[in-house]
N, C-alpha and C positions, 0 to 999 in steps of 0.2 A: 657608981650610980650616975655621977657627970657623964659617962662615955656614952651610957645607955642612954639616956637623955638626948644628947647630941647627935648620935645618929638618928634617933626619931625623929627629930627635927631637921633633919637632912633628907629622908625619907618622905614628910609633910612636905617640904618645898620642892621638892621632887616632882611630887604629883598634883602639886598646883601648879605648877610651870607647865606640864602635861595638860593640865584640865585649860589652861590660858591659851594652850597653842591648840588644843581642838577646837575651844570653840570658837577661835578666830576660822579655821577652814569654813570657805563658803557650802553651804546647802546643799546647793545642785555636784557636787565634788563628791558627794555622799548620797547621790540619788541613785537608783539602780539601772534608770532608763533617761536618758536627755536626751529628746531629737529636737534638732534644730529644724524649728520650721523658717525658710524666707530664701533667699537670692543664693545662689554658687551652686555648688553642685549639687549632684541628683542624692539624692538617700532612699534606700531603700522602706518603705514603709508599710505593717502588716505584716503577711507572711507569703514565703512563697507556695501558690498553691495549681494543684493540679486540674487540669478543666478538660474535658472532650467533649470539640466542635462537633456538632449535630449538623447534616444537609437540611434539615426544616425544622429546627427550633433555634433556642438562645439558650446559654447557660449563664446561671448569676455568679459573679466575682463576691469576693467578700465585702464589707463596707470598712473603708478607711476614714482617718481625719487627716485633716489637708493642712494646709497654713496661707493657703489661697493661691494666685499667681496661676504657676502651672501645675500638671499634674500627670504623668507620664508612666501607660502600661508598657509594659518589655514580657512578649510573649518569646518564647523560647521552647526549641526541641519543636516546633514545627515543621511538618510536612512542607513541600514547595505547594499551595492552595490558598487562592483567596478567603477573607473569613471575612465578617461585619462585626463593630463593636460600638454601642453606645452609653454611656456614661450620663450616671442621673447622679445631683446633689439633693440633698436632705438641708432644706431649710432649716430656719430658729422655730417654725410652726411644726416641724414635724411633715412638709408637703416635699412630694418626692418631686421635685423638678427634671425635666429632661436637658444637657446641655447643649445646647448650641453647636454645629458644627459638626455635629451625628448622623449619621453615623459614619464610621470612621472605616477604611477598610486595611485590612492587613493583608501583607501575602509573603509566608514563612515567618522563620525570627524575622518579628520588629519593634520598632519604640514607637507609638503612639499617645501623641502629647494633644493636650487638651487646656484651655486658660478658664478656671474654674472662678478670678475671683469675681466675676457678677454675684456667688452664691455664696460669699464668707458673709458670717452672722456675726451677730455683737460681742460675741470672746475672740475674735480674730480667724475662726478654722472654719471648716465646711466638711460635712462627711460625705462622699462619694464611692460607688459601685459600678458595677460597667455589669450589661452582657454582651455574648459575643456566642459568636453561631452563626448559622446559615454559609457551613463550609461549604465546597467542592468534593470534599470528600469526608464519607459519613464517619463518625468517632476519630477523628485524629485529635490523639492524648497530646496536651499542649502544658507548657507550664508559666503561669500569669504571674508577674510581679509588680507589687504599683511605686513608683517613687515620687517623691517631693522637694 
């Protein structure tokens, strides 16, 4: 009866040393998505999506969240062809702002960077969209990525 006893009790302490060393791991260590918004390198943010440049329209990018600063499309699988890209923030109101310094032009792959924090709101981020259109050459399939 003592053995049996003892090993239960060895098996209790067991799994409170376990339960003592989980909940000392930090939070974010056990989150499923952490992106670091702020300074160094670029991160991918959103997803990568497909878009084909029109000769006389624009097409809409998806909307990201930002962390302010800068904020950088990398079009890719582009034709050699100039295109046009402007970039609007989504206030704390809900008002679509256009940014500064747009439009932007591309020609083929390129990174097109843009300094978005006049539009970060009171939690620190800003969500931003771009279109882009008005190629040289009509539907060339491109593929849009935005980082932060």
């Amino acid at each position: 009866m003592n053995k049996v006893f003892n090993s239960k009790i060895r098996v209790m302490k067991g799994l409170i040393l376990a339960s003592f060393i989980f909940l000392m791991l930090p939070s974010s260590s056990l989150a499923s998505e952490n992106i670091n918004y702020g300074a160094g390198t670029w991160d991918p943010v959103g997803y990568k999506e497909s878009i084909y440049i029109q000769t006389d329209n624009f097409e809409r990018t998806q909307t990201i969240t930002s962390g302010g600063g800068n904020v950088q499309i990398r079009v890719t699988e582009a034709s050699n062809q100039y295109y046009r890209l402007f970039l609007y923030a989504i206030t704390d109101s809900g008002y679509v702002k256009y940014v500064p310094a747009s439009p932007k032009y591309g020609y083929g792959n390129a990174n097109i960077t843009w300094d978005v924090s006049p539009f970060v709101g009171s939690d620190g981020k800003v969500e931003v969209f771009a279109d882009i259109g008005y190629g040289e050459v009509s539907n060339d399939h491109v593929k849009i990525q935005f980082y932060d």
